[in-house]
PyMOL Python script that loads the backbone (N, CA, C, O; Angstrom):
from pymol import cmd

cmd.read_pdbstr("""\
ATOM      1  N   UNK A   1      77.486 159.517  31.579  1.00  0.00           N
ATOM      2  CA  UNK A   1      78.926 159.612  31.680  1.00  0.00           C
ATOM      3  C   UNK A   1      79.319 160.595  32.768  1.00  0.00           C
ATOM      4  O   UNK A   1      79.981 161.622  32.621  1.00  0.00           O
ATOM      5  N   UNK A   2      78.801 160.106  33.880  1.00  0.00           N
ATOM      6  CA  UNK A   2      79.053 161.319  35.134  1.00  0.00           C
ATOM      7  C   UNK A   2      80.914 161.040  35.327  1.00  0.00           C
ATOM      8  O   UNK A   2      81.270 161.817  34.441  1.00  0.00           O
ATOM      9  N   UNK A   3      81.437 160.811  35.549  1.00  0.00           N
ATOM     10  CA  UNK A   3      83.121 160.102  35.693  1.00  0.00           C
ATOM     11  C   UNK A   3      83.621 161.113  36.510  1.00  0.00           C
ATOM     12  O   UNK A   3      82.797 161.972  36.824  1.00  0.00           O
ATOM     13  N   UNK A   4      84.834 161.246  36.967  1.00  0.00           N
ATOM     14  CA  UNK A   4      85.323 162.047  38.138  1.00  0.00           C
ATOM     15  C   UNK A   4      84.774 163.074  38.028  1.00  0.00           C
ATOM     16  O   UNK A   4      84.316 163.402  36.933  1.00  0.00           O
ATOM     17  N   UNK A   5      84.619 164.166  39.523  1.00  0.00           N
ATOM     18  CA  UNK A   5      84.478 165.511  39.354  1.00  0.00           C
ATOM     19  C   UNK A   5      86.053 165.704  38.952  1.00  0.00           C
ATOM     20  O   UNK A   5      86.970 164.900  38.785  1.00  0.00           O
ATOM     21  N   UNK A   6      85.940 167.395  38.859  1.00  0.00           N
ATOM     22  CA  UNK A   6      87.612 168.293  38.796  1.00  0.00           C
ATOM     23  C   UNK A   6      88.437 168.281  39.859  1.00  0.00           C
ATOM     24  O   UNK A   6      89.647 168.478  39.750  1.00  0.00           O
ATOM     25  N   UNK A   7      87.629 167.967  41.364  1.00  0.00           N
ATOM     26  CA  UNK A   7      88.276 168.717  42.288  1.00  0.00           C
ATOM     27  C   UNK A   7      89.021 166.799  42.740  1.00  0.00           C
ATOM     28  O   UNK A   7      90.073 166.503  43.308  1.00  0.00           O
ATOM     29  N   UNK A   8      88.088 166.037  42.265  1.00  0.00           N
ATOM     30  CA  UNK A   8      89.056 164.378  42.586  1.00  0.00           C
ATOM     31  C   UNK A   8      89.864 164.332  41.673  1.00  0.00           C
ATOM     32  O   UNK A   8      91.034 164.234  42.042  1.00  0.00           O
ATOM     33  N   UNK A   9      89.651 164.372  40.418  1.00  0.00           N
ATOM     34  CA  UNK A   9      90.989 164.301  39.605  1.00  0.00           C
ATOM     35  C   UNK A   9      92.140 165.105  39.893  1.00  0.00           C
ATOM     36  O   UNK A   9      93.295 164.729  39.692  1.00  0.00           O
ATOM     37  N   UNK A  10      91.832 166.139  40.335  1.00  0.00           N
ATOM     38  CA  UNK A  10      92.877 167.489  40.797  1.00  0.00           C
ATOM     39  C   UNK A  10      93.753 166.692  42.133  1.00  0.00           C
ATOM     40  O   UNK A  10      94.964 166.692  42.356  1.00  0.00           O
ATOM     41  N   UNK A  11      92.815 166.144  42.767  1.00  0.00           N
ATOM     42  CA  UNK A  11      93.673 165.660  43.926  1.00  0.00           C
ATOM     43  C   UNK A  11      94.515 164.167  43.734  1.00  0.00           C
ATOM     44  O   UNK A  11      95.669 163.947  44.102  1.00  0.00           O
ATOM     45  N   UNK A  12      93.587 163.218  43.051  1.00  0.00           N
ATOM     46  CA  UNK A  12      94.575 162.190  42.471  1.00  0.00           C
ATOM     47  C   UNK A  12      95.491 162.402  41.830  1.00  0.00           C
ATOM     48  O   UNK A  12      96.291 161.466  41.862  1.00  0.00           O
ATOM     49  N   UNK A  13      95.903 163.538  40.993  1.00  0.00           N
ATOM     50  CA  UNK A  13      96.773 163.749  40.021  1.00  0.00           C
ATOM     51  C   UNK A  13      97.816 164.358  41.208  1.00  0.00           C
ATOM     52  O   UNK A  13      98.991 164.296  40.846  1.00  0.00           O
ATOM     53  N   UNK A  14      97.646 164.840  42.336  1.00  0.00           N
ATOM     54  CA  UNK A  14      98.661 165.898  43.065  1.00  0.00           C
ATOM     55  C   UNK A  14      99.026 164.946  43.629  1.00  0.00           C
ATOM     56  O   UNK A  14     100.252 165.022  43.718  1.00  0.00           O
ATOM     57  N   UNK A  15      98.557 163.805  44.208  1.00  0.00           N
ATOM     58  CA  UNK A  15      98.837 162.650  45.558  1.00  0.00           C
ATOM     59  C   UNK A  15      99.530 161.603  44.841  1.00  0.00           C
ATOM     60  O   UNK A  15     100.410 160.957  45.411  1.00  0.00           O
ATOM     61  N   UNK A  16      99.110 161.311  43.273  1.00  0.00           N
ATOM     62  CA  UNK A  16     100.179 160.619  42.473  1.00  0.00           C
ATOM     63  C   UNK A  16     101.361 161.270  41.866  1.00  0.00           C
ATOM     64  O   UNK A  16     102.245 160.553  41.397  1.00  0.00           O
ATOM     65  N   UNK A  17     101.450 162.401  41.833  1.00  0.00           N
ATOM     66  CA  UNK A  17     102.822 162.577  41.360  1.00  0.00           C
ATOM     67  C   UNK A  17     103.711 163.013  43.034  1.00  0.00           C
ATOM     68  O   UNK A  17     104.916 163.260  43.077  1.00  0.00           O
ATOM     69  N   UNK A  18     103.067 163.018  43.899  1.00  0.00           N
ATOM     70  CA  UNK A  18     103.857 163.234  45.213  1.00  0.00           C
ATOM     71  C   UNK A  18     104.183 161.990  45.136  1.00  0.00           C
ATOM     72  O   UNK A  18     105.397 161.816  45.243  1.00  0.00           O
ATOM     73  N   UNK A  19     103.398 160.802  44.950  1.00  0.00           N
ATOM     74  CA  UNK A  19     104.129 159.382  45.386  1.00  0.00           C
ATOM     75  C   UNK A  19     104.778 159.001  44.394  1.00  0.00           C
ATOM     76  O   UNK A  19     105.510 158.058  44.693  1.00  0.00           O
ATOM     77  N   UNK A  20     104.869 159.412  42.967  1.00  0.00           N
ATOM     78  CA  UNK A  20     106.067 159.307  42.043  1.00  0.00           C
ATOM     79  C   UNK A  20     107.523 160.195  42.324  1.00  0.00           C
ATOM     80  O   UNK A  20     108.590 159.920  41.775  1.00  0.00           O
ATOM     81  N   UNK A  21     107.328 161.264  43.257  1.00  0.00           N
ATOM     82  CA  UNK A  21     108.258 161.949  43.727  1.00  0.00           C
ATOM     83  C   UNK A  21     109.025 161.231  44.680  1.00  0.00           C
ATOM     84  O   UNK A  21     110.227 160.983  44.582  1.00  0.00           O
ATOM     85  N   UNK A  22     108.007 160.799  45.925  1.00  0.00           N
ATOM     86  CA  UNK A  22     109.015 159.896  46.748  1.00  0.00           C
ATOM     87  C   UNK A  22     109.419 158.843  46.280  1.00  0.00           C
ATOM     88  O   UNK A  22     110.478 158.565  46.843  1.00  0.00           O
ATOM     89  N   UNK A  23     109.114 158.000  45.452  1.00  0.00           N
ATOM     90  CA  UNK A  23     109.604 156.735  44.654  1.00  0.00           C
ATOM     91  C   UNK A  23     110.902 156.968  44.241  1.00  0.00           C
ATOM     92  O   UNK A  23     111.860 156.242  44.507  1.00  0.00           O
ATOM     93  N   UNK A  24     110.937 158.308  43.382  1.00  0.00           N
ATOM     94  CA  UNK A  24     112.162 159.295  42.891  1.00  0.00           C
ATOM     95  C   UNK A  24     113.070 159.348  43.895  1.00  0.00           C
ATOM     96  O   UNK A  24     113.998 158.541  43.948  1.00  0.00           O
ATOM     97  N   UNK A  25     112.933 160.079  44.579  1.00  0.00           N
ATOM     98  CA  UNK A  25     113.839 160.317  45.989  1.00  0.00           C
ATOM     99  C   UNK A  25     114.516 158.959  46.506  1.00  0.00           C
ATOM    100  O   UNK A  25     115.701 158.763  46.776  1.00  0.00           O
ATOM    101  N   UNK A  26     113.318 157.990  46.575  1.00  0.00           N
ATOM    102  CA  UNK A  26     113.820 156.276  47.275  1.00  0.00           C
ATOM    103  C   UNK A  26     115.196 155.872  46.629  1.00  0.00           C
ATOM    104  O   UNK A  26     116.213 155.539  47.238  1.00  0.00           O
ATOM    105  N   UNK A  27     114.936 156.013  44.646  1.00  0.00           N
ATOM    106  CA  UNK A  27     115.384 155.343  44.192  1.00  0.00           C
ATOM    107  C   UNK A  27     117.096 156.031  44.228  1.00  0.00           C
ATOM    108  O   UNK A  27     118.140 155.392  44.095  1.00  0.00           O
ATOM    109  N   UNK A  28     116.957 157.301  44.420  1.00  0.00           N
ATOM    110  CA  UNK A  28     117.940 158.361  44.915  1.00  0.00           C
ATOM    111  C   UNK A  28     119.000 157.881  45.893  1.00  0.00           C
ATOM    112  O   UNK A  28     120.231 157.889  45.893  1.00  0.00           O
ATOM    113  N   UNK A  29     118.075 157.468  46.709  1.00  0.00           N
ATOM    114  CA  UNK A  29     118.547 157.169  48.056  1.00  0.00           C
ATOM    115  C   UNK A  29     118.604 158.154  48.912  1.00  0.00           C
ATOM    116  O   UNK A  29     119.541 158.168  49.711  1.00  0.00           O
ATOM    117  N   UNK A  30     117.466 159.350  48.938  1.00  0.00           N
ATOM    118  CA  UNK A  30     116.907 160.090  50.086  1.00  0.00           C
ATOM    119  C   UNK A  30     115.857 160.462  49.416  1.00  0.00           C
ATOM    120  O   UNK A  30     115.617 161.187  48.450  1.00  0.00           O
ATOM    121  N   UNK A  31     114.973 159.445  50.541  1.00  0.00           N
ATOM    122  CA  UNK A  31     112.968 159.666  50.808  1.00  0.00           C
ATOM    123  C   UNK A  31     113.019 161.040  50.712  1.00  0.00           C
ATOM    124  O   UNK A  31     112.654 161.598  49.678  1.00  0.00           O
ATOM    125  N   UNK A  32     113.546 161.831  51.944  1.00  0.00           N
ATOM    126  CA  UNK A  32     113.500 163.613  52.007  1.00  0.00           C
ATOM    127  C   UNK A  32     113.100 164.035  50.938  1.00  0.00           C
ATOM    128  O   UNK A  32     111.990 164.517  50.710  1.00  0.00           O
ATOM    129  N   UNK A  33     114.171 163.850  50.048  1.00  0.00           N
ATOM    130  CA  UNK A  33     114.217 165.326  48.644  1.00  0.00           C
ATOM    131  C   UNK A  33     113.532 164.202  47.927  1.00  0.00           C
ATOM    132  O   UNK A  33     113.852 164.342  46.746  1.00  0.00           O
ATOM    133  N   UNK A  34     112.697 163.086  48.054  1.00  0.00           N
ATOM    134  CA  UNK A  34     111.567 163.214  47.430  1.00  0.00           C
ATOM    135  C   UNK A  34     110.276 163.588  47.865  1.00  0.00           C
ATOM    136  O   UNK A  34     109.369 163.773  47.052  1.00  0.00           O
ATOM    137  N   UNK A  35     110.084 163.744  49.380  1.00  0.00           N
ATOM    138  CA  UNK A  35     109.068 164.408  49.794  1.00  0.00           C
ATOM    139  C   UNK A  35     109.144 166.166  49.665  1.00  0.00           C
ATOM    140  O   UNK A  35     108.081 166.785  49.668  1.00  0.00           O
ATOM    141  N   UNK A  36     110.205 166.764  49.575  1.00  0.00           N
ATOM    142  CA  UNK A  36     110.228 168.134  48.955  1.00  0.00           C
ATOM    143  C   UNK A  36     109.790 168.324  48.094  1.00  0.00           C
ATOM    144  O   UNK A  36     108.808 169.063  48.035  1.00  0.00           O
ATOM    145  N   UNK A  37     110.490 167.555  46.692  1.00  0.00           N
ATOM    146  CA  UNK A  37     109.733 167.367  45.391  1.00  0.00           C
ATOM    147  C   UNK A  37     108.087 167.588  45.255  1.00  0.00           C
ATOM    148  O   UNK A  37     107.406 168.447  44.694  1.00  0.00           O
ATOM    149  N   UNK A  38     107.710 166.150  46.200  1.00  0.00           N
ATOM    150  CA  UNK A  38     106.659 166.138  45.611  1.00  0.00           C
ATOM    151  C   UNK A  38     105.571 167.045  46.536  1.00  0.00           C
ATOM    152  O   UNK A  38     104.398 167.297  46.264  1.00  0.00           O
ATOM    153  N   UNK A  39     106.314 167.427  47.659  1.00  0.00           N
ATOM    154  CA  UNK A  39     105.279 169.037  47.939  1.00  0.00           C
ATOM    155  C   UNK A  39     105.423 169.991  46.916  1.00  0.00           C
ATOM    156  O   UNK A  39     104.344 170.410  46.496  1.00  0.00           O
ATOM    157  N   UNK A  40     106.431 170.463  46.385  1.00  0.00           N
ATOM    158  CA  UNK A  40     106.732 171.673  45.535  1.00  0.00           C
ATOM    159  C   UNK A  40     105.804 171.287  44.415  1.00  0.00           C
ATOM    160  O   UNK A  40     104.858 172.038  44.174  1.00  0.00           O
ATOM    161  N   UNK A  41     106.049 169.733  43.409  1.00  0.00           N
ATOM    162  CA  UNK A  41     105.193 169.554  42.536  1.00  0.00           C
ATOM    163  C   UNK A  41     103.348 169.639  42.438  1.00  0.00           C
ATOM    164  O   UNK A  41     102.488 169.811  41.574  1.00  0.00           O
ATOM    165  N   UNK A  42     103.455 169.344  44.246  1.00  0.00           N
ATOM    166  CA  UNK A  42     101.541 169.085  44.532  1.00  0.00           C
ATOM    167  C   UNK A  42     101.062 170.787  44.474  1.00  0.00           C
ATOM    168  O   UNK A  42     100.002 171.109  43.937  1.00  0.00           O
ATOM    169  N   UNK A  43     102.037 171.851  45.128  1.00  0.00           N
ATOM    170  CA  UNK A  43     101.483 172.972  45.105  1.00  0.00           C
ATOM    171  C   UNK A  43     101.567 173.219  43.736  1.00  0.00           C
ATOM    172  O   UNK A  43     100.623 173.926  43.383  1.00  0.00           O
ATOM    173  N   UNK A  44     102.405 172.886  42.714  1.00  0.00           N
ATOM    174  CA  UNK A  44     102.688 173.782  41.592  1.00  0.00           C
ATOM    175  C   UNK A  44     100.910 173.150  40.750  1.00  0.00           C
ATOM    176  O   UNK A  44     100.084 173.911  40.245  1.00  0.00           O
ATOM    177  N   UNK A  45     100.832 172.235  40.810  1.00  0.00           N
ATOM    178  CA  UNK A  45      99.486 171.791  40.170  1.00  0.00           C
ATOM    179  C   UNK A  45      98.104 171.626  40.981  1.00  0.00           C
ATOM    180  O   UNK A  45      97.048 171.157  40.555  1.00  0.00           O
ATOM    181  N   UNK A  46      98.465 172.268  42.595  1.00  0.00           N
ATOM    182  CA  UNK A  46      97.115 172.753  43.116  1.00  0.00           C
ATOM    183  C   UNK A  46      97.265 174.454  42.273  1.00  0.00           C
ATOM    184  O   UNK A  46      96.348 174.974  41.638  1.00  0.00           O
ATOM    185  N   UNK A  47      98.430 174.971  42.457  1.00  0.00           N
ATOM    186  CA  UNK A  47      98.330 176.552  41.970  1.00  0.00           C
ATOM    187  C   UNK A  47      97.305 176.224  40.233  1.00  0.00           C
ATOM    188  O   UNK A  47      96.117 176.488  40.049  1.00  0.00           O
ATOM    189  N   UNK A  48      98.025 175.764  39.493  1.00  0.00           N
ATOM    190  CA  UNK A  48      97.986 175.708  37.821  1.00  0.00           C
ATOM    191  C   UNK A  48      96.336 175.260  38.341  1.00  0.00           C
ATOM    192  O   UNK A  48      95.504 176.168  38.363  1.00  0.00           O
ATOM    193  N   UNK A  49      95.960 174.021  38.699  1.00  0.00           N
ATOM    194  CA  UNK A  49      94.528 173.895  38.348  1.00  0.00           C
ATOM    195  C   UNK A  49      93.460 175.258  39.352  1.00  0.00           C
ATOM    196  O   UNK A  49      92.532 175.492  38.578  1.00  0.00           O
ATOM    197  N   UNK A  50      93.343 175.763  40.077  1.00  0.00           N
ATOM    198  CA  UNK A  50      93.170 176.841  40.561  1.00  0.00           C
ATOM    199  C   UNK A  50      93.524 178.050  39.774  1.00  0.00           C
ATOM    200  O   UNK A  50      93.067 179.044  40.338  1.00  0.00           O
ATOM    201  N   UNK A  51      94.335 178.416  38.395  1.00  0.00           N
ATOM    202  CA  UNK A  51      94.533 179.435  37.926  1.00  0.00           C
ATOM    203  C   UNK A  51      93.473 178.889  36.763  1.00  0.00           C
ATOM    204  O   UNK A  51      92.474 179.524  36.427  1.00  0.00           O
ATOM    205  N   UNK A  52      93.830 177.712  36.256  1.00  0.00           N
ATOM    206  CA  UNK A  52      92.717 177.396  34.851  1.00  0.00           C
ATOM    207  C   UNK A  52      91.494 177.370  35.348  1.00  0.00           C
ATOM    208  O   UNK A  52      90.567 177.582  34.566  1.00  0.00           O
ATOM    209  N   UNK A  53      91.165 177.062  36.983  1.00  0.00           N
ATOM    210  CA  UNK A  53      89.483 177.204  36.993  1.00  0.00           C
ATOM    211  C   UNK A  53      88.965 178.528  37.085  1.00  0.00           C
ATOM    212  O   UNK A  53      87.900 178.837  36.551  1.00  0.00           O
ATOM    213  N   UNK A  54      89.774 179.450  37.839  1.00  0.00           N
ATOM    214  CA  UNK A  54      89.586 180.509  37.790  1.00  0.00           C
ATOM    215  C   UNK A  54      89.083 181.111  36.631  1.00  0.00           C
ATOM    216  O   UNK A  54      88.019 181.728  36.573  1.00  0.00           O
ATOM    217  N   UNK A  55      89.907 180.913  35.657  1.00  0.00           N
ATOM    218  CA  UNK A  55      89.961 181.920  34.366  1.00  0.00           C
ATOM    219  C   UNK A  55      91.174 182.354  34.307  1.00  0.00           C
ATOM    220  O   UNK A  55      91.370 182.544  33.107  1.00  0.00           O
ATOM    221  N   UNK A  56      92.233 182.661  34.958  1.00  0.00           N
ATOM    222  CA  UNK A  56      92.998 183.194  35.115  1.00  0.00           C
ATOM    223  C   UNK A  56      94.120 182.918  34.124  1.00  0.00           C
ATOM    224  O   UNK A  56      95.060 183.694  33.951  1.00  0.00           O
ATOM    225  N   UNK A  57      93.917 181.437  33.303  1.00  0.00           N
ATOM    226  CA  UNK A  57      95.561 180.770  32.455  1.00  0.00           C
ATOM    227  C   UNK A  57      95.226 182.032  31.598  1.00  0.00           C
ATOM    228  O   UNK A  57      94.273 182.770  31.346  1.00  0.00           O
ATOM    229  N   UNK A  58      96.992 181.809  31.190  1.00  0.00           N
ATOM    230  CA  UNK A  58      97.230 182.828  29.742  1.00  0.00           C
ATOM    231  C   UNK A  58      96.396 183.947  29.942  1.00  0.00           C
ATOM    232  O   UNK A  58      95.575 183.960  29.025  1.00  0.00           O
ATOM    233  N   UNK A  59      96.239 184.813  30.649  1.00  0.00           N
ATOM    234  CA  UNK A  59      95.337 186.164  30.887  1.00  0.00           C
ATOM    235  C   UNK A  59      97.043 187.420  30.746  1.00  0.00           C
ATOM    236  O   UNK A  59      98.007 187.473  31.509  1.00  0.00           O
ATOM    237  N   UNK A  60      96.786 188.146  29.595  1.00  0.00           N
ATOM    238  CA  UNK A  60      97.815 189.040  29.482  1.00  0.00           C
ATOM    239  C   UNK A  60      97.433 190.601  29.640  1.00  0.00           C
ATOM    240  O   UNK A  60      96.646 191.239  28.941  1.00  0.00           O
ATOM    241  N   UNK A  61      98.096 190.994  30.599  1.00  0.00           N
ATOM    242  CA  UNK A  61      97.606 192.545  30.787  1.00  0.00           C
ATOM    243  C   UNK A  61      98.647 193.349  30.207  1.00  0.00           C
ATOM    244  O   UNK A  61      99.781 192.976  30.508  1.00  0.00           O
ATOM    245  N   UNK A  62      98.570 194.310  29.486  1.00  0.00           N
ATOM    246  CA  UNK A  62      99.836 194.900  28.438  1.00  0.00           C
ATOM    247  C   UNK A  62      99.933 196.329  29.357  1.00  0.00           C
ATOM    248  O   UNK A  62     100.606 197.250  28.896  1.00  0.00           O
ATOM    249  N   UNK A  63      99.217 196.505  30.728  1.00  0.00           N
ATOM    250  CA  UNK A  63      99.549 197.806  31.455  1.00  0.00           C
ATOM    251  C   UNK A  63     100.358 196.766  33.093  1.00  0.00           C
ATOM    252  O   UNK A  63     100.812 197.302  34.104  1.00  0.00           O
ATOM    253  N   UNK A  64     100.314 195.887  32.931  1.00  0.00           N
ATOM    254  CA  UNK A  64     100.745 195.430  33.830  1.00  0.00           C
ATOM    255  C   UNK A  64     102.902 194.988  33.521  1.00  0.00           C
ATOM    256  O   UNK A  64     103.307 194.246  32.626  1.00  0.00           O
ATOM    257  N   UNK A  65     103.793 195.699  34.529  1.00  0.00           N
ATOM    258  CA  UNK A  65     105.233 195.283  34.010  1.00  0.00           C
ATOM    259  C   UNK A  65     105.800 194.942  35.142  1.00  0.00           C
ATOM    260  O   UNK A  65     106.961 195.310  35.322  1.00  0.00           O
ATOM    261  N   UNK A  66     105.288 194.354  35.915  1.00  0.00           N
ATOM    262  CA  UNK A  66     105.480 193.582  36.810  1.00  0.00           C
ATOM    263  C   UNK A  66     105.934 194.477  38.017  1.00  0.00           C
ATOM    264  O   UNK A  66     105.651 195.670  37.906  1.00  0.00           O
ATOM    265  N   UNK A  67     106.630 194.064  39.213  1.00  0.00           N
ATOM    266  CA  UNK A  67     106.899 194.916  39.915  1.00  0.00           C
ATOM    267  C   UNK A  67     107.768 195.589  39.535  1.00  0.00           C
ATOM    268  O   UNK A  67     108.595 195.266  38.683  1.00  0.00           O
ATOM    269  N   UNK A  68     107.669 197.177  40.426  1.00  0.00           N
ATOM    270  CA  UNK A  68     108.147 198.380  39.961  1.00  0.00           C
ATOM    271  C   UNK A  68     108.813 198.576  41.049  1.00  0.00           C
ATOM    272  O   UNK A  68     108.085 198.185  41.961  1.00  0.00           O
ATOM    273  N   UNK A  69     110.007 199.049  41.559  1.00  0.00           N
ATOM    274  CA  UNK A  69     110.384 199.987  42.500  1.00  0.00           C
ATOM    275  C   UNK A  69     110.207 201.669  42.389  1.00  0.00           C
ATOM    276  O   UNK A  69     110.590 202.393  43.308  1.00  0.00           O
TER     277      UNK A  69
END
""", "prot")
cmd.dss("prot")
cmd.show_as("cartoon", "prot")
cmd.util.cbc("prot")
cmd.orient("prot")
């Protein structure tokens, strides 16, 4: 049961919801703000799968309060 690696599913999943984004936008009636969409959506789930491979999901630091001035 070898079946996709992480890093093809990671990318089919980013390149299909970009082309469900522009579909979005078409049906809108501006391609544009569905190619915005679906950049903003491809980074938000290159970021998320890059934080879960990391280790990084749900990691809570209780000395950390975000930025400080």
């Amino acid at each position: 049961m070898g079946g996709m690696s992480r890093r093809a599913r990671t990318i089919l999943l980013t390149v299909g919801l970009f082309a469900l984004a522009v579909l979005v936008g078409a049906i809108l009636g501006n391609p544009w703000l569905g190619v915005v969409i679906g950049v903003l959506v491809g980074i938000g789930v290159v970021i998320a799968a890059s934080s879960k491979r990391g280790g990084n999901q749900g990691i809570y630091d209780r000395d950390d309060d975000g930025s400080e001035l």
